[in-house]
ZAMARGU-4260 file (C-alpha; in steps of 0.2 Angstrom, whole numbers, plus 5000, padded with zeros to 4 digits):
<rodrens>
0) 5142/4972/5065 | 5129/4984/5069 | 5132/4998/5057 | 5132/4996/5035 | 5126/5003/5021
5) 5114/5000/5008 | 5122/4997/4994 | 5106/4993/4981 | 5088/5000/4982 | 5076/4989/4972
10) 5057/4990/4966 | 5047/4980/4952 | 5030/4984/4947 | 5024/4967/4954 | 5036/4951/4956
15) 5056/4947/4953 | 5069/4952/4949 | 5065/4968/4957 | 5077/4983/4949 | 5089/4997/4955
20) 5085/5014/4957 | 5095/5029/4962 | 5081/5033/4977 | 5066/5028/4984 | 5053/5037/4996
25) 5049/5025/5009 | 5030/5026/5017 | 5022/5015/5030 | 5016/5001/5016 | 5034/5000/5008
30) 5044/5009/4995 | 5035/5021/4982 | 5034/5014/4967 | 5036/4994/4974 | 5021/4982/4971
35) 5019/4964/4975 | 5015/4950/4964 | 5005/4942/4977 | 5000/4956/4991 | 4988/4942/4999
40) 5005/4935/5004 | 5018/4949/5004 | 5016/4966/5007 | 5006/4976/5021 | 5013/4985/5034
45) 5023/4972/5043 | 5031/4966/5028 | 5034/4984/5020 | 5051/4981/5017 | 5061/4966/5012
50) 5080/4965/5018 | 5094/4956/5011 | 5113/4955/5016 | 5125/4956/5000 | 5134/4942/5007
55) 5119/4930/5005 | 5116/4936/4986 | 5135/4936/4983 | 5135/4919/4991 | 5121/4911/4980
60) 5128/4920/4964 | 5148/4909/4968 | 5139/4893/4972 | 5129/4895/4953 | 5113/4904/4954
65) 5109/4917/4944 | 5105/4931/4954 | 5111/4948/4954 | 5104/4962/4970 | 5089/4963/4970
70) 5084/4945/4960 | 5078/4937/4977 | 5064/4954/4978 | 5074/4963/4994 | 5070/4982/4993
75) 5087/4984/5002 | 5103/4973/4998 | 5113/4979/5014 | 5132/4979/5014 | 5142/4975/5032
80) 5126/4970/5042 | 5129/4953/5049 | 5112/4944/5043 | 5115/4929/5057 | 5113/4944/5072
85) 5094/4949/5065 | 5082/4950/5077 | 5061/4953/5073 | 5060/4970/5085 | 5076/4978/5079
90) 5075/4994/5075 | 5086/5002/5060 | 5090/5022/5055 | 5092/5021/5037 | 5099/5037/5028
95) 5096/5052/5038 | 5074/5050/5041 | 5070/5033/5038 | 5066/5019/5054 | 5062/5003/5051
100) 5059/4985/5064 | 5062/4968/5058 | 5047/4959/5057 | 5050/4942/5055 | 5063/4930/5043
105) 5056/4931/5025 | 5049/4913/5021 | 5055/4910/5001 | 5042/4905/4991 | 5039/4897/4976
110) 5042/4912/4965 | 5061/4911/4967 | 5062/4891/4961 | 5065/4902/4945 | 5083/4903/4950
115) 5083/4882/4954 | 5071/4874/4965 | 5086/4871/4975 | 5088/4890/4984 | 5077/4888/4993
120) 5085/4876/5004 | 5101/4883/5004 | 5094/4901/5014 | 5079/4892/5025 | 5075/4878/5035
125) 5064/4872/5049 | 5074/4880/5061 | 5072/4898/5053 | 5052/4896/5053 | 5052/4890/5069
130) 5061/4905/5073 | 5077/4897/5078 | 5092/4910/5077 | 5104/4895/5078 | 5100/4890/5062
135) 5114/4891/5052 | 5104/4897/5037 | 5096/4914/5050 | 5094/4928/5040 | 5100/4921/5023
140) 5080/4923/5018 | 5082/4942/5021 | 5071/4948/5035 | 5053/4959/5034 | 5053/4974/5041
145) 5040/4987/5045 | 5042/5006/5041 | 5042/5016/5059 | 5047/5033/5051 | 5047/5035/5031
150) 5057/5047/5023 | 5070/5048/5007 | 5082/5035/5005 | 5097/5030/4992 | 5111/5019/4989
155) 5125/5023/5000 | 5116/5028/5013 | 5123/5022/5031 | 5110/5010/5039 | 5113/5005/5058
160) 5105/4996/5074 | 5097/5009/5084 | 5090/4998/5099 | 5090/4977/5099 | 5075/4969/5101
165) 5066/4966/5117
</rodrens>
């Protein structure tokens, strides 16, 4: 499944839940308007961008937590990109202008023991931070991804794999 959409785009003034907004200008430090609670350990450019499958939120939301999109602090909650094929080194059109390249899996951090201490276990493990795609739990974190072409973006718009990673 190379080609989705983003169904939700989400920004908070510093921590989570993070909130919908109709569109975003996306610049080489993230979306206009985002800020992060922590920007000693989130933020910069290679983690400009957080991504997250609605299937992973969805997921969550049936097994009892109470998230909605954009609860777990993704920028972009995707729709029809399968999160167990990301790779750091991807690279994505987003919309019409906007490119972006998977950094790395997002490693949850305390903030989100908010929703249960539990989560946390149920999108990461060892495998994931060692950078193990077989992990069942690959891409359930969301993935970073750094901004390679900024531009306007809203929900709706077709996101898709330009090139795989190398």
């Amino acid at each position: 499944m190379n080609r989705g959409r983003v169904l939700q785009i989400n920004v908070s003034l510093g921590g989570v839940p993070k909130h919908p907004v109709a569109e975003c200008m996306v610049t080489p430090l993230g979306l206009a308007g985002d800020k992060c609670a922590h920007p000693n350990i989130h933020g910069g450019p290679r983690q400009a961008i957080l991504v997250m499958a609605r299937e992973v939120v969805d997921h969550l939301s049936q097994a009892g937590y109470p998230l909605t999109y954009g609860s777990l602090g993704e920028n972009f909650t995707v729709d029809g990109l399968d999160h167990r094929h990301w790779r750091a080194g991807q690279r994505y059109r987003v919309g019409n202008e906007v490119v972006i390249e998977l950094t790395k899996p997002r490693g949850p951090c305390r903030t989100l023991d908010m929703y249960g201490e539990s989560l946390k276990r149920e999108i990461y493990d060892k495998k994931v931070k060692d950078g193990d795609p077989a992990s069942p739990y690959w891409g359930m974190s969301g993935f970073y991804a750094s901004v390679i072409q900024g531009g306007p973006v809203h929900p709706g718009a077709p996101i898709f794999l330009l090139d795989q990673a190398v």
